[in-house]
N, C-alpha and C positions, 0 to 999 in steps of 0.2 A: 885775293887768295891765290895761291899756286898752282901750277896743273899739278904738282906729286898731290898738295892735298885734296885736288878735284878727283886727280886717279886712285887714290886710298878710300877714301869717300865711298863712293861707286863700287869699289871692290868688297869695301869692307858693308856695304848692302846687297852686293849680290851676296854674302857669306851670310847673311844674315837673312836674308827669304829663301835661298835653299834649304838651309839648315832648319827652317818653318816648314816649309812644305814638307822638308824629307820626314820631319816628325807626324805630319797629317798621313803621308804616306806608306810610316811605318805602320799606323796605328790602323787604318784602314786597309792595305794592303797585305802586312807581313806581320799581322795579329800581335800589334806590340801592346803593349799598357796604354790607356789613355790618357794615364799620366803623362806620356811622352808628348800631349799638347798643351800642357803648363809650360814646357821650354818655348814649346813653336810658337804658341801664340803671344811670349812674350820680344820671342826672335822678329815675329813678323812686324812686332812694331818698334823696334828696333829700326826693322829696313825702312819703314815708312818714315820716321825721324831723320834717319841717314839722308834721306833724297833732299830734305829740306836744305839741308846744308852745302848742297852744291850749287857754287856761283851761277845760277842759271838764270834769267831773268822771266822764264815765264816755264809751266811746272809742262806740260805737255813737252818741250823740249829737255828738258830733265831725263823725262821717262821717257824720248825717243834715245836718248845716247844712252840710258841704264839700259836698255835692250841689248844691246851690240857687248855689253859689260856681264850683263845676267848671260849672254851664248857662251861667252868665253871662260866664265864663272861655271857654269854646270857643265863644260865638258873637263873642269879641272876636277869637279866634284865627283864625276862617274870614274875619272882615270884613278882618283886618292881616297876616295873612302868607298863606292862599290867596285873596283878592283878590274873595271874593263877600259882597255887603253884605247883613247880614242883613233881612229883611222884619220888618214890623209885627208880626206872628204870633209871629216869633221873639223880639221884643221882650218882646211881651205876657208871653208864656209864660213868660221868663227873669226878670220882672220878679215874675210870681206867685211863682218858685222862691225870690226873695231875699225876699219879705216871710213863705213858710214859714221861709225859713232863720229869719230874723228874729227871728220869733215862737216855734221851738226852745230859739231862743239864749238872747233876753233874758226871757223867761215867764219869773214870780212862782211858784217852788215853794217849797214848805214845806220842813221840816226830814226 
């Protein structure tokens, strides 16, 4: 498989556990319907399906580079759907998380 579809992959489960969570969060937090956990919870396994599909060969390293994928995923999600732009800091930070992922991902291991 190709890194665009490892990096779709990844992104397209970070969209898909935020969008779970944000629903737990409306519903708890900002007294939505609890209807709105018919989406999430169908969102969240969505993202739990997603992870499987990337070329990973063992799942703890999967879910160490969706990390670094999920920081940079919910600071896009605070900037485009709750309407606060992320700061410099958050930048920084989110940008260390993807050159860890990175280096998880693509490192030279042996046999």
């Amino acid at each position: 498989m190709t890194a665009t579809f490892t990096a779709v992959t990844y992104v397209a489960a970070a969209i898909a556990e935020i969008a779970g969570c944000f629903a737990m969060w409306s519903w708890l937090r900002s007294g939505a319907s609890s209807l709105w956990l018919v989406p999430g919870v169908a969102s969240l396994m969505l993202f739990a399906y997603l992870l499987t599909l990337v070329p990973v060969e063992a799942a703890g390293r999967a879910y160490a580079v969706y990390g670094g994928v999920y920081i940079a995923a919910s600071l896009g999600w605070l900037w485009l759907v709750e309407g606060s732009r992320p700061d410099r800091w958050d930048l920084f930070g989110a940008g260390l998380c993807l050159v860890g992922a990175a280096v998880i991902l693509w490192a030279p291991r042996g046999a």
